[in-house]
Backbone bond lengths (Angstrom), bond angles and torsions (degrees), N, CA, C in turn:
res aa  C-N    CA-C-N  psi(-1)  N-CA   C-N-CA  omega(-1)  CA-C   N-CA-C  phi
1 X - - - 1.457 - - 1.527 109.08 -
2 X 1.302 122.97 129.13 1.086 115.07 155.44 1.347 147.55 -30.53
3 X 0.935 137.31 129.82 1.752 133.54 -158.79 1.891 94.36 -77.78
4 X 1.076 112.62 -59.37 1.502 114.68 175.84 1.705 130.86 -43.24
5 X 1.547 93.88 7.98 1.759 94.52 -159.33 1.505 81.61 -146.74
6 X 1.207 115.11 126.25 1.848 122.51 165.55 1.380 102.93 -117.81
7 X 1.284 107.67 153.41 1.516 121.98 150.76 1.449 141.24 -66.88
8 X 1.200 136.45 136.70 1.491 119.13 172.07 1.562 110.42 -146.82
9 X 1.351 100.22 85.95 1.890 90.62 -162.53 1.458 125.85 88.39
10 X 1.420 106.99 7.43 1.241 105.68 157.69 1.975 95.46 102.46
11 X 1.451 108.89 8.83 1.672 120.72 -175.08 1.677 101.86 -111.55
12 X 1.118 109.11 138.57 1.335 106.75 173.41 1.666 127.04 -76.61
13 X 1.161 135.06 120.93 1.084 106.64 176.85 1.810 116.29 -133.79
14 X 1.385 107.79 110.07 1.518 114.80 165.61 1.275 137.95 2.62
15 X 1.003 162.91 163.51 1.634 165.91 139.03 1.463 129.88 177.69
16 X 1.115 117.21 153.65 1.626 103.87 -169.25 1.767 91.16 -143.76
17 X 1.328 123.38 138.69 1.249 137.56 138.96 1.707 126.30 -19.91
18 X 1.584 122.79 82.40 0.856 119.87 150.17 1.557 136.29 -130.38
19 X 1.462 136.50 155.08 1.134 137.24 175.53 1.193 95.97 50.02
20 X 1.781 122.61 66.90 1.684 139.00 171.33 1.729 89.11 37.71
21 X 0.933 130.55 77.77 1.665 124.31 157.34 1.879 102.19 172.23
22 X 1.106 80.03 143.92 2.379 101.16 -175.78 1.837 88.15 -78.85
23 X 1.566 107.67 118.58 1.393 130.19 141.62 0.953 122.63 -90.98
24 X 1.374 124.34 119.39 1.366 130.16 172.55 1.321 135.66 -84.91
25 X 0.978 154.49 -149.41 1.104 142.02 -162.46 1.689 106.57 -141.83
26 X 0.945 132.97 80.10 1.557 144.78 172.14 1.509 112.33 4.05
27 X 1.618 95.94 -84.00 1.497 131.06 179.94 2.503 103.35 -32.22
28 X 1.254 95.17 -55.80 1.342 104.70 157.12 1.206 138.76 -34.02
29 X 1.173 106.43 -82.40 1.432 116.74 171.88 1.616 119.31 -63.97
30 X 1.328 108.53 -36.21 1.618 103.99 148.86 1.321 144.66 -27.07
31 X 1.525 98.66 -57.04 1.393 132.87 -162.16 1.775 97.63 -99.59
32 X 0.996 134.83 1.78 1.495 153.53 175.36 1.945 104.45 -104.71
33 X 1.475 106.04 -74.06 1.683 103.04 171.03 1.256 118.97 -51.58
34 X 1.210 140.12 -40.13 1.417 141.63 -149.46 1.423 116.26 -124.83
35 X 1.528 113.61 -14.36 1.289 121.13 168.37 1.785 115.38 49.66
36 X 1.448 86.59 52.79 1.739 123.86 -163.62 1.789 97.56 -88.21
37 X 1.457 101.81 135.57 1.305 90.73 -179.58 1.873 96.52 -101.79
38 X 1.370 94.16 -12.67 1.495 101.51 154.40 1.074 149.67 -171.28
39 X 1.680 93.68 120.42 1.881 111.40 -161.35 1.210 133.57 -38.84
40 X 1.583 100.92 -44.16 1.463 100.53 -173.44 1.418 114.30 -85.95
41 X 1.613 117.70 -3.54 1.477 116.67 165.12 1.385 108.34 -70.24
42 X 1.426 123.69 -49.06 1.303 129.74 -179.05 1.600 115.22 -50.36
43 X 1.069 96.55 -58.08 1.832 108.62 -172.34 1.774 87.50 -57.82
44 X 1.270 135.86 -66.26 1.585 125.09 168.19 1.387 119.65 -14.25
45 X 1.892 101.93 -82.66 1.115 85.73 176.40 1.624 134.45 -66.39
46 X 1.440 120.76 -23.90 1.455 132.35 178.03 2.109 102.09 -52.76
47 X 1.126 120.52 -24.34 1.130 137.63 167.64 1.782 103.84 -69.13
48 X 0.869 107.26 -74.79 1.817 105.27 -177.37 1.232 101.02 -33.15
49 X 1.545 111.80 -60.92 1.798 98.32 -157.26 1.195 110.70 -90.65
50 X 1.642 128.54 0.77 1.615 98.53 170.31 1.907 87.15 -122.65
51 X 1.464 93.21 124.68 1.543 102.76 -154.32 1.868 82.14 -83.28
52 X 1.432 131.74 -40.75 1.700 124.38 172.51 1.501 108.47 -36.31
53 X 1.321 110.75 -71.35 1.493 120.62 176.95 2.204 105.16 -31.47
54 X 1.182 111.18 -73.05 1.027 121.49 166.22 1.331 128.86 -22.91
55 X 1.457 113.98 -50.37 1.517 122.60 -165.79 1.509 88.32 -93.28
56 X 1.172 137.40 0.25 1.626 131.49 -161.57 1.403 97.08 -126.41
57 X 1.135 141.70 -11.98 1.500 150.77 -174.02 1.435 101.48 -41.59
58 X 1.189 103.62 -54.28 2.031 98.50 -169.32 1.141 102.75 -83.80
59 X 1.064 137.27 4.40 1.493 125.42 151.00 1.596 129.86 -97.64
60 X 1.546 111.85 -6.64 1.115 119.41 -176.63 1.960 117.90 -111.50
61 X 1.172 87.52 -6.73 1.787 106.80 176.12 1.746 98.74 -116.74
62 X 1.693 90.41 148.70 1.374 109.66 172.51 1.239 115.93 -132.32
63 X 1.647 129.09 101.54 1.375 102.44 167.10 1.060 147.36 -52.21
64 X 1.675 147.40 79.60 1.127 146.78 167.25 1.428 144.36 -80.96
65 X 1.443 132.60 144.78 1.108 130.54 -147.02 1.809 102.15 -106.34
66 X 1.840 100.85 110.70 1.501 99.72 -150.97 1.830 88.56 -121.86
67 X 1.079 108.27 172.39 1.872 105.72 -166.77 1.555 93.04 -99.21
68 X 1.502 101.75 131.11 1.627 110.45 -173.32 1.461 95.18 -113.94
69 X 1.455 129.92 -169.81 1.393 134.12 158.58 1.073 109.69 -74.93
70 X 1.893 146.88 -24.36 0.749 123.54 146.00 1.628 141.27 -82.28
71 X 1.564 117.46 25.05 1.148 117.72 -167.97 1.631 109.25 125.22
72 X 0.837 106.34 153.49 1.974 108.93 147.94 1.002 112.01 -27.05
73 X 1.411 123.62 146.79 1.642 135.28 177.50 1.324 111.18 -157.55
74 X 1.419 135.71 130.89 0.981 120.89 162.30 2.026 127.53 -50.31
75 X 0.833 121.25 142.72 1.609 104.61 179.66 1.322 101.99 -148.33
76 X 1.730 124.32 149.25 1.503 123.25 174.72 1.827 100.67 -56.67
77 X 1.147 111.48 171.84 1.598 125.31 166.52 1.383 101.71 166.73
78 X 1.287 96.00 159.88 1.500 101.14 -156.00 1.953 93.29 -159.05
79 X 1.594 97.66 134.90 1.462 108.08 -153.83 1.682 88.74 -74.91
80 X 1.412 120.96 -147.45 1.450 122.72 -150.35 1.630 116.07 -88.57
81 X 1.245 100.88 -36.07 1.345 130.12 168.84 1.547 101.21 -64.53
82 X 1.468 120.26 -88.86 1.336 80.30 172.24 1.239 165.18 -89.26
83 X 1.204 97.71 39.43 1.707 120.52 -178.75 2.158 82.19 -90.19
84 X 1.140 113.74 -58.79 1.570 89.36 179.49 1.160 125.00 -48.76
85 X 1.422 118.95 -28.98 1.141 96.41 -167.43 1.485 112.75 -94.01
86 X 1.877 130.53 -6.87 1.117 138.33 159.55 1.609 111.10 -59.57
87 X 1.256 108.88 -29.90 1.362 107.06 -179.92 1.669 135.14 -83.29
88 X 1.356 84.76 -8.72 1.917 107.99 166.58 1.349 104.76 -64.45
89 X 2.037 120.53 -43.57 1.264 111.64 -171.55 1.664 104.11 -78.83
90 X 0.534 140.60 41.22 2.074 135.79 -146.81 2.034 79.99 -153.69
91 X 1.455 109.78 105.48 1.064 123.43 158.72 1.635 127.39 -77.20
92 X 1.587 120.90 37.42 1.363 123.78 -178.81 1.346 122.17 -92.42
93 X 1.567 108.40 158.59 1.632 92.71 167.20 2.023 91.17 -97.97
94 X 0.646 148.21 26.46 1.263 133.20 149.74 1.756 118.15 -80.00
95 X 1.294 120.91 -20.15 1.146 132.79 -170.91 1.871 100.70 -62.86
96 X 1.446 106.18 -39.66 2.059 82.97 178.99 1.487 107.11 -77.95
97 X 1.283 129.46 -23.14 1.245 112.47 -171.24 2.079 104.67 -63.98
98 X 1.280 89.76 -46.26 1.725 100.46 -173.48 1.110 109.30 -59.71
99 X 1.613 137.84 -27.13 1.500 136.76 -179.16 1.785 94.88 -66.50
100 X 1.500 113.83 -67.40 1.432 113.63 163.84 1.638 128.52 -12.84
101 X 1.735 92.35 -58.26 2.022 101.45 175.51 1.555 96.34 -57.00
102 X 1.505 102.18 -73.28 1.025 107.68 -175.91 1.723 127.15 -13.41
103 X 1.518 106.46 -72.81 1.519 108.13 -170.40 1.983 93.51 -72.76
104 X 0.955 139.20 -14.09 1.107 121.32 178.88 1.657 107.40 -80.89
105 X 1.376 102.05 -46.32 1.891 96.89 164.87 1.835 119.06 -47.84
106 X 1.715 109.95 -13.04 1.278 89.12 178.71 1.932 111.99 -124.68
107 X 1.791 85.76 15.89 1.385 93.94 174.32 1.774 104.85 -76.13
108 X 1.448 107.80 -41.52 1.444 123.86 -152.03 1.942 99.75 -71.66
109 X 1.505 90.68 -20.26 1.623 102.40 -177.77 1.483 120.02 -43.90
110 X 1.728 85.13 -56.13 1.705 110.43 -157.42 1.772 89.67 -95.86
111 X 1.420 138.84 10.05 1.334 131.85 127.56 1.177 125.55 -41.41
């Protein structure tokens, strides 16, 4: 398997190595909690209503350049931390199991 692509339930999800720590891929984990047929509407609106989340965005997203089918792309992602804290706004019950993946994807790191 590719190192750039993890599992979570059988969903793929993105990330690439930067500044010693795994960014993930937003759009993903979105589209995994919410079972969104589309992320970046969600993450929009999930932006409107929690106006904190909102005012903190440029500090909690990173554009990074991740391998798409058409190539490299820049894409938001956001390292572990803030994937928790995007995931507070994400009303799922899949969300505790994934905090779980989650910190174990960043236990296996610092292995």
């Amino acid at each position: 398997m590719d190192r750039d692509i993890i599992l979570f339930q059988g969903n793929k999800v993105r990330r690439t190595w930067h500044n010693n720590q795994w960014y993930f891929v937003i759009e993903d984990v979105v589209s995994i909690l919410t079972d969104s047929k589309d992320p970046k509407g969600y993450i929009k609106d999930m932006r409107r209503r929690d106006e904190d989340l909102s005012k903190g965005w440029v500090q909690i997203v990173t554009p990074l350049p991740i391998e798409t089918s058409g190539g490299k792309q820049r894409i938001n992602c956001a390292n572990t931390e803030g994937l928790f804290r995007i995931i507070q706004s994400i009303p799922s019950p899949n969300a505790e199991p994934f905090k779980r993946w989650l910190a174990q994807a960043g236990y296996e790191r610092v292995q």
